[in-house]
N, C-alpha and C positions, 0 to 999 in steps of 0.2 A: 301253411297248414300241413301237417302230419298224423298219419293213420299208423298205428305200431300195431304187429296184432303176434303173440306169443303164446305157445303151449308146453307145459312139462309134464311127461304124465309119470308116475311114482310106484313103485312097489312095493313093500315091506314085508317083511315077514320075521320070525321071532318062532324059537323053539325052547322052552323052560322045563328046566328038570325041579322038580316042585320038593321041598323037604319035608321030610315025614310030619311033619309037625303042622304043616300049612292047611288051611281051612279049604282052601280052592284042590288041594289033591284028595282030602277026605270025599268033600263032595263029587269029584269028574276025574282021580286017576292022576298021573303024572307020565311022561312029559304032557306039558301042554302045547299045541302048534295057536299060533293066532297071522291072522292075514287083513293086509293094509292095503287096495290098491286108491288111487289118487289121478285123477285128470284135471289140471289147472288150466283154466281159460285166461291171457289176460290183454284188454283189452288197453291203447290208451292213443289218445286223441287231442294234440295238440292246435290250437288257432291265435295267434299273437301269444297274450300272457296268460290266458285260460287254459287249465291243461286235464280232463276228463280219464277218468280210471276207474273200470271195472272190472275185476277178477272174479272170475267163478269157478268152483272147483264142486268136482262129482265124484262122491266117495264112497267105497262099500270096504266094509269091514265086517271082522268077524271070527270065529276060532274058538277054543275051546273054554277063553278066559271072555268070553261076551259075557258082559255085566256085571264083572268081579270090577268094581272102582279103584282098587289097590292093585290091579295086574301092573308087573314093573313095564307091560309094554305102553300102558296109557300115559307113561314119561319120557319112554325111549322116542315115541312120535308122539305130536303135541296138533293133531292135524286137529283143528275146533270141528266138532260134532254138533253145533245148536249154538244159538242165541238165546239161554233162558235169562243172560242176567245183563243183557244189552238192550240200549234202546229201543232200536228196529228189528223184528223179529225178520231177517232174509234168511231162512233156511226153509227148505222144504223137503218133506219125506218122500221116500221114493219105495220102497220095501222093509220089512223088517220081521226076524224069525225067530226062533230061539235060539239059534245061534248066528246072526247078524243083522246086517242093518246096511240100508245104503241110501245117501240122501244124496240135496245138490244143494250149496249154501253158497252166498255173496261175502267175501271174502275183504274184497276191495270193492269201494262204491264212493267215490268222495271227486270233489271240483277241489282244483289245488288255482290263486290265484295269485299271481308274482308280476313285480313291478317295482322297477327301483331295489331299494331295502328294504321293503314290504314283500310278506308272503302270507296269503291266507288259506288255509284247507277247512273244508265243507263237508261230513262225511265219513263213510269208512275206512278208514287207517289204521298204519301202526305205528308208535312211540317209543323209542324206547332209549331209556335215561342209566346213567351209572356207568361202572369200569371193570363192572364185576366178569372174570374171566369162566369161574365156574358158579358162584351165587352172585345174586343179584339183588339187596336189598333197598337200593336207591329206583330200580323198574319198577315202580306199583303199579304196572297195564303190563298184564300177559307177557311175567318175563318167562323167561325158557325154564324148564328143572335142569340139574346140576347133570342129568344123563342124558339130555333130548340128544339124538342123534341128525334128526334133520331140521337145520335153524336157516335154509334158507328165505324160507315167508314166515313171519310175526303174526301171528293173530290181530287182528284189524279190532278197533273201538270204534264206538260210535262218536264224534267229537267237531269241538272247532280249534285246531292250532291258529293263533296268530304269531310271525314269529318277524323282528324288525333286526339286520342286520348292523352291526357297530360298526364303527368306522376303524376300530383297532382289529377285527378281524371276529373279534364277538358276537355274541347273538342275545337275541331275547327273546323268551316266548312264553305265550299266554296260551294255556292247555283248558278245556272245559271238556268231560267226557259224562255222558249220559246213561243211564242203565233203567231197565228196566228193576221189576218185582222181585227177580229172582227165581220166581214159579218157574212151571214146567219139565224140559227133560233136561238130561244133563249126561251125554257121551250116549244115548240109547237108549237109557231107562229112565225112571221117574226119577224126580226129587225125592230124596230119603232122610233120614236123620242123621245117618253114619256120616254124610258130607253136608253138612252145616250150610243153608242155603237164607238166601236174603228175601222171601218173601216173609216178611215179618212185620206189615203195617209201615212199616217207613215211609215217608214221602218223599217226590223224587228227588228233592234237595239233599236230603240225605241219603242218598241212594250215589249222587254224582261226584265227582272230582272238581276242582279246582284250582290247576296249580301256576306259579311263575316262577320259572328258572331264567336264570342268567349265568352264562355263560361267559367268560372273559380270561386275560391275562397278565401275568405281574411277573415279569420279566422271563425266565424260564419253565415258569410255574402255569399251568393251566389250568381253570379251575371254575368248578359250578355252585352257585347258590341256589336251593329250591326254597320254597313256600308253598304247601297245599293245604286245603281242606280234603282230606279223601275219605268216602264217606263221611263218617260223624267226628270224626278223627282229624285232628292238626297233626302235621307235617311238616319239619324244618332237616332239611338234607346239607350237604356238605359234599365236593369231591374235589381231588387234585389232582393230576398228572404232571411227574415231574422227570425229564431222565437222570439216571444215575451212571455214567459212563455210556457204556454202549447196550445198557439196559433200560426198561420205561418203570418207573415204581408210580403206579397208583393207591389210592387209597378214599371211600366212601364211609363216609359217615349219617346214621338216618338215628332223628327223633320222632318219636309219636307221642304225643299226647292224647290218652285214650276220653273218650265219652265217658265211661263209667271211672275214670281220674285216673292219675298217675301217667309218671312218662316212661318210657323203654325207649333202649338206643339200640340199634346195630348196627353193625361196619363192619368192612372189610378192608385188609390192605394185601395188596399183591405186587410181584416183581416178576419180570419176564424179559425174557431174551433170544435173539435168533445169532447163529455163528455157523460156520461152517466146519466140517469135521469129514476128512479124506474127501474133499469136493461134494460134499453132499450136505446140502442144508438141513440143518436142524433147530429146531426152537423148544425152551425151556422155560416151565414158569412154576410158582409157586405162590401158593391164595392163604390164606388164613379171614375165617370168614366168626363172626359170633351177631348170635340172632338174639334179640332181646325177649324174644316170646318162648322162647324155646327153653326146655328142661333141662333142670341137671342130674334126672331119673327118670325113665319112665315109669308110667307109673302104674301101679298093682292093675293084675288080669281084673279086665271088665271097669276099671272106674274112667271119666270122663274126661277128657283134657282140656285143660283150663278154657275158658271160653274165649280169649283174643287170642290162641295159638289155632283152634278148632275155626274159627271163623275162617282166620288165613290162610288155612291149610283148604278151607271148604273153597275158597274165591280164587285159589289158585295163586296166591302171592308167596307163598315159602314152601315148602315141599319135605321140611326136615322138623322132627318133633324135639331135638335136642340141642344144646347152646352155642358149643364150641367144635368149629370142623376146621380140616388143613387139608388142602390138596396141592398134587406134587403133579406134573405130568409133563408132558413133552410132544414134539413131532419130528420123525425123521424121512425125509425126502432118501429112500433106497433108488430111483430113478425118477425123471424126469416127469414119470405117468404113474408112477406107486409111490405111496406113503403111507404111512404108519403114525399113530397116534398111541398115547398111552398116558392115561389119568386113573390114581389113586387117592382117593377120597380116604379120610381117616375123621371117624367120631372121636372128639377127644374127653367125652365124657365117659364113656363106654369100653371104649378101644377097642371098635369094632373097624375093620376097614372094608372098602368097596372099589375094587379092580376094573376097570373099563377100559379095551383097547378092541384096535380096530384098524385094518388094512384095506386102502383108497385105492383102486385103478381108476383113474381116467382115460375111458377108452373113445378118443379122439375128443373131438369140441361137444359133439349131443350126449356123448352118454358118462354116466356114472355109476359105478359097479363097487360096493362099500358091504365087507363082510368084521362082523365082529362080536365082541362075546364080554358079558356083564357077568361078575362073577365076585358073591361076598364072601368077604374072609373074616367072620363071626359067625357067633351061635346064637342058639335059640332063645330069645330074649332080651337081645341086641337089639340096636335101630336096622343095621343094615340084614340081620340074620334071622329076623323075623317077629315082628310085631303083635304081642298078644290080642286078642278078638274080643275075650271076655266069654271065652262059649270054649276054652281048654286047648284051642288052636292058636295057631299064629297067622301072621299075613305079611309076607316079603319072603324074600330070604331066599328067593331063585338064582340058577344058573341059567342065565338067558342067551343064545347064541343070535345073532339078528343077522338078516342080509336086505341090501337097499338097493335098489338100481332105479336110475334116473333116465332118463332122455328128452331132450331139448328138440323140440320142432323145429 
């Protein structure tokens, strides 16, 4: 029998210099400051092969961009605000004002049970499927956006994994994830129509997932097969890991077949590698990522965007409204306790690009101190340089400076 009991609590903060063109500087000014603070509870509780997990996190945020749903901070941290479109509604309100909000929500909540080659999980979790380095079109549960800065906890679903271990080293597993209506609030504020929400009479078959991946190997090749129903939608994936020298080339490939007909594919393939350079670790990768839902224009101030791109964009599965992207970036370890990151993201319908780096102190084992700066290199009318509204404004296109600090109980 074992009792685990763990705390992180989180800071963030974000300062955006807003371009004249932006709707959110018309209305409140520019810069804008916004503030993240985060207390993670986590609990877990082991007895033979029952193993019990609850995490609870208490969060208050807030700043000048509360209630703009386009603020690029609502990407940079991806901390879940509500359960409007989950099965079990575990969130509960704690204050909220006009310019904040601070709840306390279950995070983790799920009985995980192992034995043999058998594992069963009960509960709230997180999944997450694909090889995607900066997109991810193979995660359809709560995958990260191409900027989130803190990806150490997953947003949890409500589900049952079954998952039976191969004898070749393989796996198999049988995913069912639950949701709710979709009603309710969504980061603080109500449901709206600007983000495309699932209470729409569905029932909750249609509402759920249902997927089986397999996992296995063919000699140096690793590689996944999915099958889902998500939502009203079929789902046939594909992925491979293969090395190529002293590099790892992945590569996902996803079909949909949509409810209202037709198929769309997207994939990604990427290559990466770590080496050394005057004793000091470095790693380099390169993604190439094309989304099937996505545009090879946006399109004219004020009209709507297609309805299976608007959906995904509202559920949180893709984050980008355009087709074809390329990102380039790297890590270098300058000491043992400092490092440096640097990703450049490039639309390549556009040719617009989007700059993100960021400098890591690890100061000792509990803390973490992570300063960095988001910064597009496009204009007005770009994906990354700001997004018409339909009201003469735009929406993106900030210079956002962020700082994060962490500490470990």
């Amino acid at each position: 029998m074992a009792l685990e009991f763990d705390a992180r609590l989180k800071l963030f903060g974000t300062a955006s210099a807003l371009p004249s063109h932006d709707l959110q500087r018309r209305l409140g000014g520019t810069p804008a400051y916004d503030g993240n603070a985060d207390l993670r509870l986590m609990l877990r509780h082991t007895t033979g092969p029952l193993t019990l997990l609850a995490e609870h996190a208490l969060t208050w945020a807030g700043g000048d961009s509360h209630g703009f749903a386009n603020a690029l901070g609502a990407t940079l941290d991806q901390s879940p605000a509500g359960d409007h479109r989950r099965a079990l509604n575990l969130t509960w309100e704690i204050d909220e004002g006009g310019r904040h909000r601070s709840w306390g929500r279950f995070d983790r909540l799920a009985a995980q049970y192992r034995r043999g080659s058998w594992a069963v999980t009960l509960g709230r979790q997180a999944v997450s499927w694909g090889s995607g380095l900066v997109f991810q079109p193979m995660d359809l549960f709560n995958p990260f956006a191409p900027t989130t800065v803190d990806r150490d906890y997953k947003a949890g679903d409500d589900l049952l994994l079954v998952e039976r271990l191969l004898a070749d080293g393989g796996d198999l597993q049988l995913l069912v994830v639950g949701r709710g209506d979709g009603g309710g609030r969504r980061n603080g504020r109500a449901a709206s129509e600007d983000r495309p929400q699932l209470g729409d009479g569905r029932r909750g078959r249609e509402r759920a997932s249902v997927a089986l991946k397999w996992h296995g190997f063919a000699g140096p090749v690793e590689f996944d097969l999915l099958a889902a129903r998500h939502y009203a939608d079929r789902v046939l994936g594909f992925s491979l890991r293969l090395p190529v020298g002293a590099a790892m080339l992945r590569s996902d490939l996803v079909t949909t077949k949509l409810e209202s007909g037709g198929w769309r594919a997207s994939g990604l393939a990427n290559l990466d590698a770590s080496f050394i350079v005057g004793r000091r670790n470095a790693y380099v990768f390169a993604e190439y990522f094309h989304s099937g839902f996505g545009l090879k224009r946006l399109p004219p101030d004020g009209a709507p965007l297609p309805p299976a791109l608007a959906e995904r964009l509202g559920r949180g599965e893709v984050f980008n409204r355009m087709r074809d992207y390329l990102a380039l970036g790297g890590n270098l370890e300058w000491h043992p306790l400092l490092n440096q990151s640097l990703t450049l993201i490039g639309n390549l319908q556009d040719g617009g690009l989007l700059l993100q780096t960021s400098v890591t102190h690890e100061r000792g084992d509990r803390q973490r101190l992570q300063l960095g700066l988001v910064h597009p290199l496009a204009g007005r009318g770009k994906e990354f340089g700001g997004v018409p509204t339909g009201s003469g404004a735009t929406s993106g296109g900030a210079s956002t400076l962020f700082l994060r600090w962490l500490y470990y109980f």
